[in-house]
Steps between C-alpha positions, in 0.01 A plus 500: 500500500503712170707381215667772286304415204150538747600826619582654177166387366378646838658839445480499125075615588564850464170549765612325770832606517327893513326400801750337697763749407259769554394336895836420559624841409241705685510274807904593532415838418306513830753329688805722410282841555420344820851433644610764315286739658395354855171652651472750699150478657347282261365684261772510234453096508172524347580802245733245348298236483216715312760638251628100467170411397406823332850421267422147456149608328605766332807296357253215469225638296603839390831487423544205346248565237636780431828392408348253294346774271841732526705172372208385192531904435849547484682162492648646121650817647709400817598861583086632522496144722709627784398870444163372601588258755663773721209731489288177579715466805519876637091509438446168693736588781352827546138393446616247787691705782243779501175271376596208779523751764247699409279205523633338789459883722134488350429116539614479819486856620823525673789749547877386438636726764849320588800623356611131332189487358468857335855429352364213352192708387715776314776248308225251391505660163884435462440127678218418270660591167736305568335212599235536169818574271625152655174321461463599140871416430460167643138433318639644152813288541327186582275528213726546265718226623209290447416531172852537375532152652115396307643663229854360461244096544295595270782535258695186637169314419436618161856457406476122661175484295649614168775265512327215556304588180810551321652162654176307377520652166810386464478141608197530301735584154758161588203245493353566147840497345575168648183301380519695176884338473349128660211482225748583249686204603184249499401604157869425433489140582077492403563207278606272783292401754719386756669834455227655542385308809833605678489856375134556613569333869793693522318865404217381786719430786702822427133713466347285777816664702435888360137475558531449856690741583332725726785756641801686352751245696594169503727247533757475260534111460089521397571694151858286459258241507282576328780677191627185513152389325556786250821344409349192468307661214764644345727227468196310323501782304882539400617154612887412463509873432446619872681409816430651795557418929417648794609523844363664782611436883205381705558873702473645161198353397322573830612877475137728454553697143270693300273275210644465192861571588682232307277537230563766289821402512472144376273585229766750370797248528279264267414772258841703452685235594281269176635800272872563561624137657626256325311106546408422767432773721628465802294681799564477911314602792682545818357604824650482850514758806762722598673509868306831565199311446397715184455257150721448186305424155656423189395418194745430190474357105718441280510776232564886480327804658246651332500925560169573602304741302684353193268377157532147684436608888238716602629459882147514653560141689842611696322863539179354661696314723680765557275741618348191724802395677532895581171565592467163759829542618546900500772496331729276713470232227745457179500377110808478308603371215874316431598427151794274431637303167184315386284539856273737635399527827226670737551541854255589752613574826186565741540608924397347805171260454196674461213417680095501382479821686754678309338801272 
């Protein structure tokens, strides 16, 4: 048995599916003209089966070459298209009624003589139009399906291909920024060696994480984990000033997101939140899932919002991930932003769980 996706690949070969459609088509061709039009002494039997296989070459090798020209020629200028297309069918049909005759009388050198048959003879021309102006309709409309369909993949790929450049560009402007911020914060505490220690085994558990990631998703719980070394950093770095938690159910942490989701958002709660907070700053990451199964992120600090684009906020961090949650979620995924007295937070709300095969 043939799966769906095997026959689609099957039929997909524009070849084969010529020749079967063309064998099948022919072959019921005979059949109908047969029962159709029962013989009368035998000889209008045979006269059909020469003009079946007279029709199937001339479809077969003629025909179909020609049409490929007439579309190349005049695939910009529809209206010439079908102009030539229906004197392609009244030369065909009447280079077939009288040619296929003429051939079979000479071929076989005998006499339709019956009155069935001569009827036949005489509205072959009408018949056989119609029967090319069907062939061509069904060739021309197959074609085109087909490479409208090629056509509309070829776009789905390059699109799929063009945001996954634009997803690893992006992931690939978080992960500078944070060891930029992490050496900062060793050359902070550079005259104390235990310090140091810490903050260096701290930045290489959190880069041992980012380096092996291989794929866009993830587990949540693995980059709480390893934030939660970033932290560890920071409050080296700032001490009594910082106070953070997080929380995460185990469903939570076990939900696939994109890399780098918490992230951003961290590294902008320590930064803004540094600038307009009063000691200590307070941050909080909470993660747990939602009774439809989708995610809820948020991420708070203690302080007051910051208007992106401002002298103080360029905005690039929330825009970047942004543009990431829309492009691997397609839009079903949200940011916002709540400001209250003396707290700011960022809520992410994300869908269903994505899985590794998600574009």
């Amino acid at each position: 048995m043939f799966t769906v996706g095997q026959l689609i690949s099957y039929f997909s070969d524009k070849k084969r599916l010529f020749w079967l459609l063309q064998s099948l088509g022919w072959f019921l061709m005979f059949v109908l003209s047969t029962v159709i039009l029962p013989p009368k002494g035998g000889g209008l039997v045979s006269l059909i089966l020469f003009r079946t296989v007279f029709g199937f070459l001339m479809t077969a090798f003629l025909l179909r070459h020609t049409l490929r020209l007439a579309r190349r020629r005049f695939a910009a200028r529809p209206l010439w298209l079908v102009l030539v297309l229906i004197v392609l069918v009244a030369l065909f049909g009447l280079a077939d009624s009288y040619g296929s005759f003429w051939a079979y009388s000479f071929i076989f050198n005998l006499q339709i003589n019956d009155e069935l048959s001569r009827f036949y003879v005489k509205t072959s021309f009408t018949l056989r139009c119609a029967v090319y102006a069907f062939w061509v309709s069904l060739y021309v409309g197959i074609n085109h399906f087909i490479d409208t369909t090629r056509e509309r993949l070829r776009l789905v790929q390059l699109e799929t291909e063009r945001r996954e450049s634009e997803l690893r560009l992006l992931r690939a402007q978080v992960n500078p920024h944070f060891l930029f911020n992490a050496l900062n914060t060793i050359l902070a505490v550079a005259e104390e060696p235990q310090r140091v220690t810490e903050t260096t085994h701290a930045l290489a558990n959190y880069l041992r994480f980012s380096l092996a990631q291989n794929s866009e998703l993830y587990p949540l719980g693995e980059e709480l984990d390893a934030l939660e070394n970033y932290l560890r950093v920071e409050k080296i770095r700032f001490e009594e000033r910082l106070e953070y938690t997080l929380e995460a159910d185990a469903s939570a942490r076990c939900q696939m997101v994109l890399s780098a989701l918490v992230q951003p958002l961290l590294e902008n709660a320590i930064k803004y939140g540094q600038r307009t907070s009063p000691p200590p700053l307070r941050l909080a990451i909470r993660a747990h899932r939602r009774t439809d199964g989708g995610l809820s992120l948020v991420v708070e600090n203690s302080g007051h919002w910051v208007e992106p684009g401002s002298a103080d906020s360029t905005g690039i961090g929330l825009a970047n991930l942004r543009r990431r949650l829309e492009l691997g979620y397609h839009g079903r995924a949200s940011l916002t932003t709540e400001v209250a007295a003396g707290l700011v937070r960022v809520r992410v709300e994300l869908p269903m769980p994505l899985t590794p095969n998600t574009p």
